[in-house]
C-alpha positions as CSV (number, residue, x, y, z in Angstrom):
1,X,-10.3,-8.3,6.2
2,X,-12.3,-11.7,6.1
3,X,-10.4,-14.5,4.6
4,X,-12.4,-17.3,4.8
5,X,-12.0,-19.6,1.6
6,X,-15.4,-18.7,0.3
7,X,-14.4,-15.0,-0.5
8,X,-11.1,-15.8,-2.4
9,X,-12.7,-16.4,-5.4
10,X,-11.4,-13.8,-7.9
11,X,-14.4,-12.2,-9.0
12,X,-14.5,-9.2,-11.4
13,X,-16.7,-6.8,-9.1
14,X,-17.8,-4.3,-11.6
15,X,-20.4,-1.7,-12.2
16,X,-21.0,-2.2,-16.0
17,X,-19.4,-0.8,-18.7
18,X,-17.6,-3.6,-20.4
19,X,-18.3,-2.2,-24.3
20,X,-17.8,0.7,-26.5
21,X,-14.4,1.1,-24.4
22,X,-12.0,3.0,-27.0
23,X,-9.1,5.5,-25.6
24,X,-9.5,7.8,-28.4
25,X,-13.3,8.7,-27.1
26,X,-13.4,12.3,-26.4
27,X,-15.3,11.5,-22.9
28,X,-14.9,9.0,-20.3
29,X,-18.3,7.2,-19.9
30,X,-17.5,6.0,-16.7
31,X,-17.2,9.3,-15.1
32,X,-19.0,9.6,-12.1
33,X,-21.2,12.0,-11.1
34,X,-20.5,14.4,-8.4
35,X,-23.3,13.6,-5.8
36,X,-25.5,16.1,-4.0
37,X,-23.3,17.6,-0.7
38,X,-23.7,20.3,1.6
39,X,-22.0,23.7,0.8
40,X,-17.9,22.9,0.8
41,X,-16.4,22.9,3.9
42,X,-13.4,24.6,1.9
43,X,-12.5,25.7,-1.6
44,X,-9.6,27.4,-3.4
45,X,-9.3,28.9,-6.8
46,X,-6.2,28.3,-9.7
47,X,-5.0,29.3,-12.1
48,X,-3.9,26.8,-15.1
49,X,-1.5,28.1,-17.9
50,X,-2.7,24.8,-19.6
51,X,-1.0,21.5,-19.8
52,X,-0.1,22.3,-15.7
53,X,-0.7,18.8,-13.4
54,X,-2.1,20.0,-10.1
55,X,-2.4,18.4,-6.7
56,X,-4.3,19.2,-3.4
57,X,-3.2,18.8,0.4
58,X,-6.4,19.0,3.0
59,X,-5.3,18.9,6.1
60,X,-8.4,17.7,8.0
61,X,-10.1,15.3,10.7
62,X,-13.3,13.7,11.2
63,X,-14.6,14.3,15.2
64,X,-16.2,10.9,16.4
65,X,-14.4,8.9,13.9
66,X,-12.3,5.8,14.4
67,X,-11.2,3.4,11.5
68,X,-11.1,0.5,14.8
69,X,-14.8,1.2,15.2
70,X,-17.5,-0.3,13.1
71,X,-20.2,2.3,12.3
72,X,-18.1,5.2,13.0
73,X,-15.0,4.5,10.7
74,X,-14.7,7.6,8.7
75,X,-16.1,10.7,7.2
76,X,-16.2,11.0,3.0
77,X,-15.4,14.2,1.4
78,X,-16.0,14.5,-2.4
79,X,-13.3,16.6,-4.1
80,X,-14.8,18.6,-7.2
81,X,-13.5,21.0,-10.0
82,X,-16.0,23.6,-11.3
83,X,-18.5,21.6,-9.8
84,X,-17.5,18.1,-11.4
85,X,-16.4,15.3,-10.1
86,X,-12.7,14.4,-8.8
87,X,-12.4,11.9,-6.5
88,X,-13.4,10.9,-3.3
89,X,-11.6,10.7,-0.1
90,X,-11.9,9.1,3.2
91,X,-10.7,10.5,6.2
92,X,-9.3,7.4,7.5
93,X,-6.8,9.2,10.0
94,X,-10.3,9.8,12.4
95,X,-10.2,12.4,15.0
96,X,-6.7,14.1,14.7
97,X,-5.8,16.5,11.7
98,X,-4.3,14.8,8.9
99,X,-2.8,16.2,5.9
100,X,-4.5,13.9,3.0
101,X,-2.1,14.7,-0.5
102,X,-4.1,14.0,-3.4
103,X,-3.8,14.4,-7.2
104,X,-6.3,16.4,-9.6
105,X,-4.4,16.1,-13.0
106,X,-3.6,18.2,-15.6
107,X,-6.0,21.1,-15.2
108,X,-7.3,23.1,-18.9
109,X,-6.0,26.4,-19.6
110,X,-7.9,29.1,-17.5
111,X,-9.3,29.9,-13.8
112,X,-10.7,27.2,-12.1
113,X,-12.4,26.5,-8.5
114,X,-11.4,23.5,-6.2
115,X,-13.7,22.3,-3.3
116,X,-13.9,20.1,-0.8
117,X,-17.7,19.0,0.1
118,X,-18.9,15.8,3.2
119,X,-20.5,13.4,1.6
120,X,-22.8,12.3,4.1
121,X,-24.0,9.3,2.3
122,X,-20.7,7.5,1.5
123,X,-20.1,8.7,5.8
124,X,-20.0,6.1,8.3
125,X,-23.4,6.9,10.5
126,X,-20.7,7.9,13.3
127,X,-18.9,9.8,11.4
128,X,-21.0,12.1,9.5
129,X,-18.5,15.4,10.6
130,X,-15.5,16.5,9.0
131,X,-13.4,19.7,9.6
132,X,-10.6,20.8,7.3
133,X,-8.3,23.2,8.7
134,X,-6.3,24.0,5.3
135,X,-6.7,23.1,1.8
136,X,-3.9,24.2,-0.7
137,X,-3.7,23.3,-4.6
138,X,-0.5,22.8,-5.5
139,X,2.1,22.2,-8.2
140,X,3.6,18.4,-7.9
141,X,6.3,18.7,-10.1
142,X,10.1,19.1,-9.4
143,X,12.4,21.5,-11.6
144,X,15.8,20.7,-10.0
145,X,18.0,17.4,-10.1
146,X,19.4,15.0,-12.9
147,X,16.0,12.9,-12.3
148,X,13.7,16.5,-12.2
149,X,12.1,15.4,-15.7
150,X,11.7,11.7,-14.8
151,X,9.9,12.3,-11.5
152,X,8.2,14.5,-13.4
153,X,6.7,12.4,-16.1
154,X,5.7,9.7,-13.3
155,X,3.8,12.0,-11.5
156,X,1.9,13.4,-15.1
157,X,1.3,9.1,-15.6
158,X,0.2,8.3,-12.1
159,X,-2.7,5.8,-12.2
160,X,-6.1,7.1,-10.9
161,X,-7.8,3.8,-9.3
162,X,-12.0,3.2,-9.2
163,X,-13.2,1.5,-5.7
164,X,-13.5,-1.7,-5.5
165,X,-17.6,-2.1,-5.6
166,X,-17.9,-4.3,-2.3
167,X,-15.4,-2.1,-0.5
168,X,-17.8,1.0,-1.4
169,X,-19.5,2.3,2.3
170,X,-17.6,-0.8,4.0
171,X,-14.4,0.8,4.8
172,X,-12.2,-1.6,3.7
173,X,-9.2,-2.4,1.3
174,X,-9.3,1.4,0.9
175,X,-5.6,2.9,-1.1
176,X,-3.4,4.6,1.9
177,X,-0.8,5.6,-0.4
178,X,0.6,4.9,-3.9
179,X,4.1,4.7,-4.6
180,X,6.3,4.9,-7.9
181,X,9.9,3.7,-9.0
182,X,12.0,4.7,-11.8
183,X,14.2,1.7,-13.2
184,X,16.2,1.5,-16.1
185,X,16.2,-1.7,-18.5
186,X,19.1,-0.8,-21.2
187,X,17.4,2.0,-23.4
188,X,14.2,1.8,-21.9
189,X,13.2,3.9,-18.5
190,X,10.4,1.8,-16.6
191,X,7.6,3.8,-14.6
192,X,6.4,1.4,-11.7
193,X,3.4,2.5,-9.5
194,X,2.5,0.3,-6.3
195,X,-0.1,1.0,-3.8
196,X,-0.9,0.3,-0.2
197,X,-4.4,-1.0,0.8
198,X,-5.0,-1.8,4.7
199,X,-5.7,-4.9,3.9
200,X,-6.8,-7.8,1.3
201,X,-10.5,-9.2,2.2
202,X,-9.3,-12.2,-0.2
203,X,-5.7,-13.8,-0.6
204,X,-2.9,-14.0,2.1
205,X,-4.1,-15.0,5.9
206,X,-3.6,-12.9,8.2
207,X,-0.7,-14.6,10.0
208,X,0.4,-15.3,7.2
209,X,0.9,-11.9,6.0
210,X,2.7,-11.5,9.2
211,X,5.4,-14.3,8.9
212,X,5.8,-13.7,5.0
213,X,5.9,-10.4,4.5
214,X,6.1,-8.6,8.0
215,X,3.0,-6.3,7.5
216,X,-1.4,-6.6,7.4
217,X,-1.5,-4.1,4.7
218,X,-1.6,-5.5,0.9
219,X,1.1,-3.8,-0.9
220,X,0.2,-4.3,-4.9
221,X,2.2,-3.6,-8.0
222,X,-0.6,-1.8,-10.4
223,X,0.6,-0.7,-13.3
224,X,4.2,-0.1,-15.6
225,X,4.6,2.6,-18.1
226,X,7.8,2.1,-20.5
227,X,9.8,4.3,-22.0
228,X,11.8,4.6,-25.2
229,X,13.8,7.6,-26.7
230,X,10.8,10.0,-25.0
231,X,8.1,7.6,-26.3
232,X,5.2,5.4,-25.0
233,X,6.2,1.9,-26.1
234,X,4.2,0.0,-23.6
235,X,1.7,0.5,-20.7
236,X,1.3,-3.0,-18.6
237,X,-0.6,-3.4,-15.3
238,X,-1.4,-6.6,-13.2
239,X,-4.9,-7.9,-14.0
240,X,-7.1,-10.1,-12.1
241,X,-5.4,-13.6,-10.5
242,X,-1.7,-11.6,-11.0
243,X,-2.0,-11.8,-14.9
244,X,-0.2,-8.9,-16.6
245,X,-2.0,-7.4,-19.4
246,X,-1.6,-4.3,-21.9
247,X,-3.6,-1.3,-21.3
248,X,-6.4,-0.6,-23.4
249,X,-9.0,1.7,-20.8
250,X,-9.9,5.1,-20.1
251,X,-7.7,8.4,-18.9
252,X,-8.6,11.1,-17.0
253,X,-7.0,14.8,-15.5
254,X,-4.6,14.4,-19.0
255,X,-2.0,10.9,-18.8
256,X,-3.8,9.2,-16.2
257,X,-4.7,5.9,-16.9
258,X,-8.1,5.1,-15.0
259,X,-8.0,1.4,-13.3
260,X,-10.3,-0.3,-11.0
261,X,-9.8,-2.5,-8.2
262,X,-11.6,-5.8,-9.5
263,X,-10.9,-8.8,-7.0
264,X,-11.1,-9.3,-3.5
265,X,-6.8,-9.7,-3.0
266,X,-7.0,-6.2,-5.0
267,X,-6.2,-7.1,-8.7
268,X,-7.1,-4.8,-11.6
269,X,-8.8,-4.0,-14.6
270,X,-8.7,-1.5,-17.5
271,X,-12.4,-2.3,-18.4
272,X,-14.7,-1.5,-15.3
273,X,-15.1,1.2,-12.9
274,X,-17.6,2.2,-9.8
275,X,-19.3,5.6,-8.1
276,X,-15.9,6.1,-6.2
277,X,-12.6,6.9,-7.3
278,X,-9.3,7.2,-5.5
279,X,-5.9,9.0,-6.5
280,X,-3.3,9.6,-4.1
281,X,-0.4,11.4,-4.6
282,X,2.7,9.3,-5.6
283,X,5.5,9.3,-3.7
284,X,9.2,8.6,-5.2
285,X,10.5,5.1,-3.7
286,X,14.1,3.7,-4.5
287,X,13.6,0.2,-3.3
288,X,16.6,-1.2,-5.4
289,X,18.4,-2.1,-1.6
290,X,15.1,-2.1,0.3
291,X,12.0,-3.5,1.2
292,X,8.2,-2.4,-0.1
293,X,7.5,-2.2,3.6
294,X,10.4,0.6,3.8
295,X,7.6,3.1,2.2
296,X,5.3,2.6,5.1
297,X,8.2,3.2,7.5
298,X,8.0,6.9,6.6
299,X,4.5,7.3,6.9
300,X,3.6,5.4,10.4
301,X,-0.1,6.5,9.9
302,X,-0.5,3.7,8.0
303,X,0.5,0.8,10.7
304,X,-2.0,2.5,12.5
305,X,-4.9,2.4,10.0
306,X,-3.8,-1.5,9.0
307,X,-4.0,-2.3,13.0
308,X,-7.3,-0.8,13.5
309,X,-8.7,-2.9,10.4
310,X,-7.3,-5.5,11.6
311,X,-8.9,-4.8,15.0
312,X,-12.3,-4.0,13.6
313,X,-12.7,-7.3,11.5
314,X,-11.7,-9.6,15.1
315,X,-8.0,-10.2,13.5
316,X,-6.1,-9.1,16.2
317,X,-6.0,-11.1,20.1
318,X,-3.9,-11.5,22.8
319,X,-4.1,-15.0,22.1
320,X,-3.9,-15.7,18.6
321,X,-5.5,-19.1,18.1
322,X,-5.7,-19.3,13.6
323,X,-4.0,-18.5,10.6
324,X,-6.3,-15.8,10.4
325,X,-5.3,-13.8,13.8
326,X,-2.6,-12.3,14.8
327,X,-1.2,-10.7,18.2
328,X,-0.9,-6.4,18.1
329,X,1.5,-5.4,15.4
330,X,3.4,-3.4,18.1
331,X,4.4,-7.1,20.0
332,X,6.6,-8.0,16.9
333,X,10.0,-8.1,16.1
334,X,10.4,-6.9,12.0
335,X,13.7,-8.7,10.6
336,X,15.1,-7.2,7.5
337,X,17.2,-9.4,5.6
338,X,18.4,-10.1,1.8
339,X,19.2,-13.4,0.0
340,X,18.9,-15.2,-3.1
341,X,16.9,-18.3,-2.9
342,X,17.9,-21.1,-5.2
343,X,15.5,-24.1,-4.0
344,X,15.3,-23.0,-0.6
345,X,13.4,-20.9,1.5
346,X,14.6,-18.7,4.5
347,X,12.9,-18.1,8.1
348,X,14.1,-16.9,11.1
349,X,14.3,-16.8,15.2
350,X,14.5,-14.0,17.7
351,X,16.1,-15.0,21.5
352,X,15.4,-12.8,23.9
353,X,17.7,-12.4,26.9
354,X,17.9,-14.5,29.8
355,X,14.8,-16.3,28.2
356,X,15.0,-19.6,27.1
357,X,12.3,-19.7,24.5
358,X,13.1,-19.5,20.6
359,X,10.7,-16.9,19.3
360,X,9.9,-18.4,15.1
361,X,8.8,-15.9,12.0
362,X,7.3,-19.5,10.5
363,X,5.5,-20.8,14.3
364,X,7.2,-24.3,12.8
365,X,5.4,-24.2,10.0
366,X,7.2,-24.5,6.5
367,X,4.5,-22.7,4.3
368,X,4.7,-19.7,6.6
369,X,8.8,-19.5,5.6
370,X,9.9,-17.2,2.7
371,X,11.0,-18.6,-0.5
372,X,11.2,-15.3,-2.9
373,X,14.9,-13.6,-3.5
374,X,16.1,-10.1,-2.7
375,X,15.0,-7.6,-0.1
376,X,12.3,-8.8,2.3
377,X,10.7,-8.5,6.0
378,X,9.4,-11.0,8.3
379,X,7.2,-10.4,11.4
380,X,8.2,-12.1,15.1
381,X,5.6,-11.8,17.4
382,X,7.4,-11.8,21.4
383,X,6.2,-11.2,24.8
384,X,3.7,-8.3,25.4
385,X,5.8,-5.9,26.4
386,X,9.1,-6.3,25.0
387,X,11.8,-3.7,25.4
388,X,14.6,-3.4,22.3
389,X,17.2,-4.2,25.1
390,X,15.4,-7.4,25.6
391,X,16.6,-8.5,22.1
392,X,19.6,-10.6,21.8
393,X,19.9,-12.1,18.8
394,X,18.2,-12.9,15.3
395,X,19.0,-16.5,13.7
396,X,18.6,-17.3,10.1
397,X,17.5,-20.5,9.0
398,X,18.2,-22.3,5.7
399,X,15.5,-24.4,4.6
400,X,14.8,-26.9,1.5
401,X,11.7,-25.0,-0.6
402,X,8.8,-26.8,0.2
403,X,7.9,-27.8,-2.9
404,X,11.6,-29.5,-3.2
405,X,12.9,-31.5,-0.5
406,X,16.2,-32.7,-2.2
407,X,18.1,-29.4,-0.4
408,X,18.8,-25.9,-1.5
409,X,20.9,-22.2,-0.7
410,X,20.2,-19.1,0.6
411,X,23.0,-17.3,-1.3
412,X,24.4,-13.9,-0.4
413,X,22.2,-13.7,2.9
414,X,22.9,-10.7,4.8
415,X,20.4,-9.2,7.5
416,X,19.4,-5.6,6.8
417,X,17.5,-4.3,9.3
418,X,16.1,-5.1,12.8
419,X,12.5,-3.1,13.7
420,X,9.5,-2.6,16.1
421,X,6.7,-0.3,16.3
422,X,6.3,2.0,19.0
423,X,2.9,2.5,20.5
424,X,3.0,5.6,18.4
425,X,3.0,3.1,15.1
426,X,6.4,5.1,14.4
427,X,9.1,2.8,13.2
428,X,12.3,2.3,15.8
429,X,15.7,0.6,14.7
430,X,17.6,-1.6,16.9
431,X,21.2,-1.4,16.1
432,X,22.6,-4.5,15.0
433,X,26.3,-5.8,14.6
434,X,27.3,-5.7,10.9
435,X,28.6,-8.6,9.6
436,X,29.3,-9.7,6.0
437,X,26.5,-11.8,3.7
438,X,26.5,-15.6,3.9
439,X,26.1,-18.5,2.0
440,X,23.8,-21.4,4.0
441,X,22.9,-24.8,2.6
442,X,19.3,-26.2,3.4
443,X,19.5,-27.2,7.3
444,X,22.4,-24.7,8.0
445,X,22.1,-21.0,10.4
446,X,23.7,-17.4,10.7
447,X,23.5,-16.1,13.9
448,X,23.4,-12.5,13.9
449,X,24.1,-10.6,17.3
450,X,22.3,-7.5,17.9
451,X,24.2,-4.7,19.5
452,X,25.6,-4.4,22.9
């Protein structure tokens, strides 16, 4: 991630292609070509009754490979189907076995032949090795539960995502994992799909990242797909500098509409694409009393990818010194909280037991405090070393929003959730005393004890 303030320009990084874009054309003239590999390392054959959406677990590794480690990040594989092109995928989880979930799309009528092939020249030099232990096509679709045919219908409209060209053999901003909501909006049903990239090489600061949203990853809203009495009534996604715009690209594997990652803080377009394509598996996220963040909680491989970026690019010290460094994401305290801000903004402070010190999500500084409403996560960075019994208590602060001195609530502020990592990146709760939600006025706290 390098956020100097000569790479946040907003540049549309594409690799040409901005005519004779219609989404009636019978073939998609971005489609890349599979490149030359080795014999696959693994391959699988299906059957299709026609109209069927099809996924594929490989559950492999990469010897050598670390994503911390520049030159030796990760190994590519190219995914192809009867020899054409799929996707790409890198095998950012390094040396241990990994089981990567990816989707092909809707798959014609008829036997066909999955494989798995290294790409050696989209490979990091020291990581030109890949094993895969297991591949297995499989069926993503769910045929119990009231919301069987929703879940359903976001996974056969799950957005398939072009690299970003600049991030293509620099193993960076690469997609971890892709996310989708259901939400209802009186007769329409809204299909949501978010996805997390380790990092943004243009946008937030690091620390920044940290003390307003609690993570290094770049979590990004991509696309909406609405719903009326079973019909397609609009197709939105966010376009470059957070613009949203109606869809007018490509689709591929069937429903999927085909996007590219077009800016350095990982904004999109309809009307571009690249040699590389990405397209995880959605997962199903109910985030209506939670956090984004919450998503990564359940897959800890991705704190560990986002730290080792971090640690490759010189963002992470012992003594953080800019906005652009932080300390190890395991020396943090996450806070969990909920409020609505009505000109204010919220931060907060961690005391530590038998310490005297306050411990500050914003380091003092009031652009670093949060000022958006509902569910959210802030970072605290403590002591090396902390223990959760070392925790004493978590203080909300009620501040003026900094582009409005003249005061300000917090309204309904409740804390939600205390955090750390373990050195295993796995997600640990500290159990906290419940208490009810709050109203503060600008310059006015909640303390919040943590439990005995």
């Amino acid at each position: 991630m390098r956020t100097d303030t000569r790479r946040l320009r907003l540049t549309i990084l594409l690799t040409a292609i901005l005519s004779s874009f219609n989404t009636t054309s019978a073939q998609n003239p971005c489609e890349p070509a599979a490149p030359k590999t080795p014999a696959p390392l693994a391959s699988e054959a299906v059957v299709s009754g026609g109209g069927e959406e099809f996924a594929l677990e490989i559950e492999a590794r990469s010897p050598g490979a670390s994503w911390a480690r520049a030159g030796a990040e990760a190994a590519a594989l190219v995914v192809t189907v009867d020899g054409a092109y799929n996707q790409h995928v890198l095998l950012w989880a390094g040396e241990g076995f990994y089981n990567y979930r990816l989707l092909l799309g809707r798959l014609p009528k008829g036997r066909h032949r999955v494989a798995v092939a290294l790409d050696e020249a989209r490979s990091a030099a020291g990581a030109r090795r890949a094993e895969v232990k297991s591949l297995r096509v499989v069926r993503p679709f769910v045929f119990v539960g009231a919301d069987a045919a929703e879940r359903n219908f976001a996974v056969a409209h799950a957005p398939v995502l072009y690299a970003r060209p600049n991030t293509i053999d620099h193993f960076t901003d690469i997609p971890l994992l892709m996310y989708y909501e259901i939400l209802h909006a009186g007769a329409d049903t809204v299909y949501r799909y978010t996805v997390v990239f380790t990092n943004e090489d243009g946008g937030t600061q690091t620390a920044a990242l940290f003390a307003r949203w609690g993570r290094g990853t770049d979590i990004e809203y991509v696309n909406e797909v609405r719903v009326r009495e079973g019909k397609v009534v609009a197709e939105t996604f966010q376009g470059v500098q957070h613009e949203t715009k109606s869809f007018k690209g490509q689709r591929t594997g069937g429903e999927h509409p085909l996007y590219a990652v077009a800016s350095d803080n990982n904004n999109f377009s309809d009307l571009a694409c690249s040699a590389v394509r990405f397209a995880p598996l959605p997962v199903y996220a109910q985030l209506e009393t939670a956090t984004r963040e919450s998503v990564m909680d359940l897959y800890p491989a991705t704190y560990r990818a986002m730290t080792e970026e971090l640690q490759r690019e010189g963002r992470i010290s012992d003594t953080p010194s800019d906005i652009n460094t932080v300390a190890d994401p395991r020396e943090y305290l996450y806070v969990e909280a909920a409020s609505e801000q009505d000109g204010a903004a919220v931060a907060f402070d961690v005391r530590l037991k038998g310490r005297g010190e306050v411990f500050k999500s914003d380091m003092g500084a009031p652009r670093l405090r949060i000022e958006r409403s509902g569910y959210f996560r802030t970072g605290v960075r403590l002591p090396k070393g902390f223990a959760p019994a070392d925790v004493e208590s978590v203080t909300a602060r009620c501040h003026s929003h900094p582009a409005d001195a003249s005061g300000g609530t917090c309204r309904r502020l409740k804390l939600v959730r205390v955090l750390l990592l373990k050195s295993d990146f796995t997600v640990q709760e500290i159990p906290s005393q419940k208490q009810p939600e709050a109203s503060l006025k600008a310059g006015e706290t909640k303390l919040f004890r943590l439990a005995p």
